[in-house]
C-alpha positions in Angstrom: 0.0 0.0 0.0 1.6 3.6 -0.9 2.5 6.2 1.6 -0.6 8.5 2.1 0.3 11.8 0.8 0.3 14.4 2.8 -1.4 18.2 1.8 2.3 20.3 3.0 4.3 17.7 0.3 2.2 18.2 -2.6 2.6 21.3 -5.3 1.4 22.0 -8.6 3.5 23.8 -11.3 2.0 25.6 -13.9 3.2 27.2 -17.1 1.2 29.4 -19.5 3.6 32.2 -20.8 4.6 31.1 -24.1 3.3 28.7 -26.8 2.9 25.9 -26.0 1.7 25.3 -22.0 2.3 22.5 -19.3 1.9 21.3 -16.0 4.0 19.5 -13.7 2.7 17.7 -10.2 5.1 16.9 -7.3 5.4 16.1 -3.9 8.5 17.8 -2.3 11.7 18.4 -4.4 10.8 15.7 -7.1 8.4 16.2 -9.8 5.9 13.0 -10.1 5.3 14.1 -14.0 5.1 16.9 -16.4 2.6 17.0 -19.2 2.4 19.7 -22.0 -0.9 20.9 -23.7 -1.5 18.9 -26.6 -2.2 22.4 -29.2 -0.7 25.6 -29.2 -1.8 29.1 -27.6 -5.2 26.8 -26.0 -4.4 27.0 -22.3 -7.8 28.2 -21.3 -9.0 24.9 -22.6 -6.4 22.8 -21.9 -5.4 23.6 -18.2 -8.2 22.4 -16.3 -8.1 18.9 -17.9 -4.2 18.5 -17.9 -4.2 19.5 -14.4 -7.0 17.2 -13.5 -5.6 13.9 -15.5 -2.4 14.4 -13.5 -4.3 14.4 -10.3 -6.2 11.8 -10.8 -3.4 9.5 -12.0 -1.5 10.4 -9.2 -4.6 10.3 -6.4 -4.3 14.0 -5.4 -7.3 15.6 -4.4 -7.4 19.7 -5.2 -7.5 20.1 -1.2 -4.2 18.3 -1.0 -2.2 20.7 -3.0 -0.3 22.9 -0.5 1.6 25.0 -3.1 1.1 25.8 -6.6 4.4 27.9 -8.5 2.9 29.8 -11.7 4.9 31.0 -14.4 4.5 34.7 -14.0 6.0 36.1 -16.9 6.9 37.9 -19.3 4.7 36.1 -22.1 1.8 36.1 -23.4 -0.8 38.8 -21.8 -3.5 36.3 -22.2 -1.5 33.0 -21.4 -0.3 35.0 -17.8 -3.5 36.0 -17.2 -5.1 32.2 -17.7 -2.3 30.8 -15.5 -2.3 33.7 -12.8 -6.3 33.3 -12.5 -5.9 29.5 -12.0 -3.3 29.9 -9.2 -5.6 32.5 -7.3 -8.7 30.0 -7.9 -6.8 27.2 -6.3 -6.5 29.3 -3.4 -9.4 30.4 -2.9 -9.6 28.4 0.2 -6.6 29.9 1.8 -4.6 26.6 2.9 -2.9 26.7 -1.0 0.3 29.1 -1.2 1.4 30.8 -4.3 4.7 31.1 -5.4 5.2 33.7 -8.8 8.5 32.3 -10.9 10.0 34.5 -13.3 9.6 33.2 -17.3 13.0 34.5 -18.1 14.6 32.9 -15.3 12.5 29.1 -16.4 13.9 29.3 -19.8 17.4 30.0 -18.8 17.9 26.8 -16.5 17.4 25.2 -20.3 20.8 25.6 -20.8 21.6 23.4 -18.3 20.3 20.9 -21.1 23.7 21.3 -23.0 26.4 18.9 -22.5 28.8 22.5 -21.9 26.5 24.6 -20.8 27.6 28.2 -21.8 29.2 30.7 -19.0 26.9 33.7 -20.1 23.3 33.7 -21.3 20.7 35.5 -22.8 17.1 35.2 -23.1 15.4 37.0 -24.9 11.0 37.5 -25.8 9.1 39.0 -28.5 7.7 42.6 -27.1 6.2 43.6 -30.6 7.0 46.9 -31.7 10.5 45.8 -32.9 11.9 45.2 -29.2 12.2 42.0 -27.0 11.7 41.2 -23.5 15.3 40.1 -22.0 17.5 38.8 -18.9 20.7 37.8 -18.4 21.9 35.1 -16.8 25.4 33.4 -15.7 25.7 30.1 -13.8 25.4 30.2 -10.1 28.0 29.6 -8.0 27.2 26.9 -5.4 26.8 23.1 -5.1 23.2 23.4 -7.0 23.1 23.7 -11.0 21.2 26.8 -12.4 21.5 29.8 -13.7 21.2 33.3 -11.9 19.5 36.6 -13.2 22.5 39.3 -13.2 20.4 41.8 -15.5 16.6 42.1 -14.7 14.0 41.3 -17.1 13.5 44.6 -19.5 11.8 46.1 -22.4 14.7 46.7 -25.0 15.9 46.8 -28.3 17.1 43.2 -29.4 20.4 44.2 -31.2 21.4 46.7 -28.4 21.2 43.9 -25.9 22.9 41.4 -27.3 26.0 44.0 -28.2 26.3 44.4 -24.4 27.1 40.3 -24.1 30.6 39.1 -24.2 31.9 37.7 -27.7 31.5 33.9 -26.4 27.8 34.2 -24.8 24.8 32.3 -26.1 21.0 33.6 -26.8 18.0 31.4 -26.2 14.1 31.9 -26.4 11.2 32.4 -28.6 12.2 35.9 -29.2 15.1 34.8 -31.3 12.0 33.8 -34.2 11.6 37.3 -33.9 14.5 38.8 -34.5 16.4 36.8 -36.6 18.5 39.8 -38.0 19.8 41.3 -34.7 20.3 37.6 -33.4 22.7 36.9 -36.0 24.4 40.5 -36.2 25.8 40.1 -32.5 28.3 36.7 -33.4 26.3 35.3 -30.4 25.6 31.1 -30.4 22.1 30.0 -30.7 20.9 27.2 -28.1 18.5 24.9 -30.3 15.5 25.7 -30.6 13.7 22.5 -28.3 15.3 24.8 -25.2 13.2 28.1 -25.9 9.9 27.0 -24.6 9.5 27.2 -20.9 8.9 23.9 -19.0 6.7 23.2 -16.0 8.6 20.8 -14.2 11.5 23.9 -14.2 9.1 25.9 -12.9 8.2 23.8 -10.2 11.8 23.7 -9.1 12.2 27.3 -9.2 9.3 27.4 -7.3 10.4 25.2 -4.8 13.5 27.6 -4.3 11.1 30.2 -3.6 9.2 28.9 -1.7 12.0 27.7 0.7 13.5 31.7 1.3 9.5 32.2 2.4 8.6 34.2 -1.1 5.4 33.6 -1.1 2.7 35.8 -3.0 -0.9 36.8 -1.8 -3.7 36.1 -4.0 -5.1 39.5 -4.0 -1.8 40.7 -4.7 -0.5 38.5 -7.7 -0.2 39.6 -11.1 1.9 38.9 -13.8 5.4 40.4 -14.4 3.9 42.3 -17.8 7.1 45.1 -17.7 4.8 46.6 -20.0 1.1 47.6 -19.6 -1.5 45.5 -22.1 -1.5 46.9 -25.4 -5.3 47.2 -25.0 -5.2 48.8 -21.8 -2.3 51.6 -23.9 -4.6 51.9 -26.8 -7.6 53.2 -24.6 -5.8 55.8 -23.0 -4.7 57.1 -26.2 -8.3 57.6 -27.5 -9.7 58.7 -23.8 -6.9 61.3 -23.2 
């Protein structure tokens, strides 16, 4: 007979930034299983259902889940909003804790997928308007593998960025698509292209970090990390001013 689970070892990882979404269910520091969304840029109809196969297969009731880590952008306005919403749901009945994870930062511990993972890294997002959403990121120094955040998450030109790298740095994310031209012009390696999506088994390890040093969001308080205000909510005060 298997060990009962208990509600404080079981979290929920969720991850609706980019393209293509996924979910990850665990119980402490390892991740019981990940699943991805089965279409692209559907996470308001996939979610519910991925999230509720995984429980079910793994005999978690919603009740038991003492943690959920949501992806918290930058993305996709409506893919943040879809995942936010689902996180404050969940803890509706205030025994759940949230935990918000920085995209940039997910998508960066993809490196870690290369058998020489490189010493300076930068990811980058599409931001429209010819710019990209971008961090960047060098291996941490201690006993665990990932990658640390030296330059916070920004609204920027592509090209600019990527000129302030050093000559042997690498560029990964869905941005590069994007910005094909700029990409190139800065001499910087490309990671392939399987390590630009955003995973939710790396956000539930991210979340767990977080969760550990206490950083913990409120529901009423949690929103996405948009750097930059919805285009519909600019385009309104342009024709209301």
């Amino acid at each position: 007979m298997s060990e009962p689970i208990r509600k404080s070892d079981v979290a929920l990882a969720v991850e609706t930034s980019g393209r293509l979404g996924s979910i990850a269910l665990g119980r402490g520091d390892a991740v019981l299983e990940a699943a991805r969304f089965s279409t692209t840029r559907q996470h308001a109809v996939e979610l519910l259902p991925t999230a509720d196969m995984l429980c079910r297969k793994h005999k978690v009731k919603p009740r038991e889940i003492a943690e959920i880590y949501v992806s918290g952008g930058p993305g996709s306005f409506t893919g943040l909003r879809i995942g936010i919403t689902f996180a404050k749901t969940l803890a509706l009945d205030g025994r759940t804790r949230i935990v918000r994870v920085p995209t940039l930062d997910v998508i960066a511990q993809n490196a870690l997928l290369m058998d020489a993972p490189p010493a300076h890294l930068a990811v980058i997002l599409d931001a429209k308007r010819k710019h990209v959403y971008a961090a960047r990121f060098e291996p941490a120094d201690s006993a665990e593998r990932f990658y640390k955040r030296i330059v916070d998450p920004a609204e920027v030109d592509p090209a600019e960025f990527l000129a302030q790298m050093p000559p042997t740095g690498s560029v990964v994310g869905e941005g590069i698509a994007y910005h094909r031209e700029a990409v190139s012009g800065s001499g910087l390696s490309v990671l392939p292209e399987e390590c630009n999506q955003a995973r939710a088994e790396v956000v539930y390890r991210l979340g767990r970090q977080l969760a550990a040093a206490g950083l913990y969001h409120e529901p009423t308080n949690l929103v996405p990390i948009y750097i930059r205000r919805p285009e519909a909510e600019e385009v309104y005060e342009q024709r209301h001013l």
